[in-house]
C-alpha positions in Angstrom: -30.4 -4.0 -9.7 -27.3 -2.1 -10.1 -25.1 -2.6 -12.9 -25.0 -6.4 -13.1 -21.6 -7.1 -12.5 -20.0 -9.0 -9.9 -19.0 -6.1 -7.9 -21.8 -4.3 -8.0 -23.9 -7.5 -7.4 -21.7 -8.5 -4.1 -21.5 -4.5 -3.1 -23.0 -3.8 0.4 -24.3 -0.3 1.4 -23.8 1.4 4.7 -27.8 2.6 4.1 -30.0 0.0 2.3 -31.7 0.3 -0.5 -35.3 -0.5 -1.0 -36.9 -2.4 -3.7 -39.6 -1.1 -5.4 -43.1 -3.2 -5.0 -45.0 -4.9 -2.2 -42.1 -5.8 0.3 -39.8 -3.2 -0.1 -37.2 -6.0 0.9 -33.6 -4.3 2.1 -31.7 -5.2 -1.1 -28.3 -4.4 0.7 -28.9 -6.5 3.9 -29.8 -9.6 1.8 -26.7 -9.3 0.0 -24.9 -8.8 3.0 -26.8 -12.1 4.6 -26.2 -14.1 2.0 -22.5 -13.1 2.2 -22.5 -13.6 5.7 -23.5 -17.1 5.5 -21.2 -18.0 2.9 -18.1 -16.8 5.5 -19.8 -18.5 8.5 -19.9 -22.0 6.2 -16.0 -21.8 5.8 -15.3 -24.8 8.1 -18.0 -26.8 5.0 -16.8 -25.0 2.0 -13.1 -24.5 2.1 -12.3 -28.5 2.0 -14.3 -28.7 -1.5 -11.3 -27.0 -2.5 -9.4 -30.5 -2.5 -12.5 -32.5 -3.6 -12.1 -35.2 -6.5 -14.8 -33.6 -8.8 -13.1 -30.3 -11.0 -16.4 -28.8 -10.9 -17.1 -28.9 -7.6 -13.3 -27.0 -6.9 -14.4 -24.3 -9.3 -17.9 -23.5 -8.1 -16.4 -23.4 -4.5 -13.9 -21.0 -5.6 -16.2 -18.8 -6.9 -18.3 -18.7 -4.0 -15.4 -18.4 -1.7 -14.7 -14.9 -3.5 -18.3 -13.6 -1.9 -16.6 -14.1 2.0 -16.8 -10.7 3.8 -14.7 -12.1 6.9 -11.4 -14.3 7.3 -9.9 -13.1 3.6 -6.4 -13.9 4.8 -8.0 -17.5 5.7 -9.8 -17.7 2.3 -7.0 -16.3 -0.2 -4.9 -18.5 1.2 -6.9 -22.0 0.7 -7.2 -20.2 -2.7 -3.7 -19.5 -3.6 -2.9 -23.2 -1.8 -4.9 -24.8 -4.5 -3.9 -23.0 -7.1 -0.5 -24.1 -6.3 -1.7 -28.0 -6.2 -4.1 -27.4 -9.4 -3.9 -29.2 -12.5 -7.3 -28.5 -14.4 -6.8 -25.3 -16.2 -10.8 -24.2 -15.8 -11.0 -24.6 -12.3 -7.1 -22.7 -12.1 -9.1 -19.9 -13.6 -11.8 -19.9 -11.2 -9.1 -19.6 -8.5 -7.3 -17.1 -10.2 -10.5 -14.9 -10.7 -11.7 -15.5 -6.9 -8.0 -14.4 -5.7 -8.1 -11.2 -8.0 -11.9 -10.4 -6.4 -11.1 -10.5 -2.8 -8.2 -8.4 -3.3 -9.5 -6.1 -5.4 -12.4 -5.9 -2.8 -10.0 -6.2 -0.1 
C-alpha cells in the first residue's frame, strides 16, 4: 500500500481507506492501532533503551519512532541515550528515530 516508505507506511488518514478483497479491513485504523499500542506500551519499551543487548536498544528505538502520543516523553529517552551511547549502529537507530518524530511532529 502506499508508497512503501516509512512515512507513508506509519501515515494515518482522517477517512480510512479500504483494502481491496474479502474484508475490506480499514487500512488506516490498523495502522493507527498498532501505533496506539506501541505509545500505550511506553512504561515496557522505553527502559530497553538502557538494556545490555545493542540490538535490543536499536530495535526499541525504531519502534519508539511509531509513538503517536507523549513525543516530548519519547524524544527525550531518545536523545538521553544517544547521549550515553557508545555502539555506533544502535546511535544511528537513535538518530533516525529522533529525526522521524520530529519530522512527523
Amino acid at each position: 500500500m502506499g508508497d512503501g516508505s516509512r512515512e507513508g507506511l506509519l501515515q494515518v488518514a482522517e477517512e480510512p481507506l479500504m483494502v481491496e478483497g474479502s474484508t475490506m479491513c480499514p487500512v488506516d485504523w490498523t495502522i493507527q492501532a498498532a501505533r496506539q499500542a506501541v505509545t500505550d506500551d511506553l512504561p515496557l519499551l522505553l527502559p530497553l533503551l538502557d538494556g545490555p543487548d545493542a540490538e535490543v536498544r536499536s530495535m526499541t528505538a525504531y519502534v519508539l519512532a511509531a509513538a503517536t502520543d507523549e513525543i516530548p516523553r519519547v524524544s527525550s529517552a531518545l536523545r538521553f541515550r544517544l547521549a550515553n551511547e557508545d555502539d555506533a549502529v544502535v546511535r544511528v537507530s537513535l538518530i533516525l528515530a529522533i529525526a522521524q518524530l520530529a519530522r512527523e511532529h
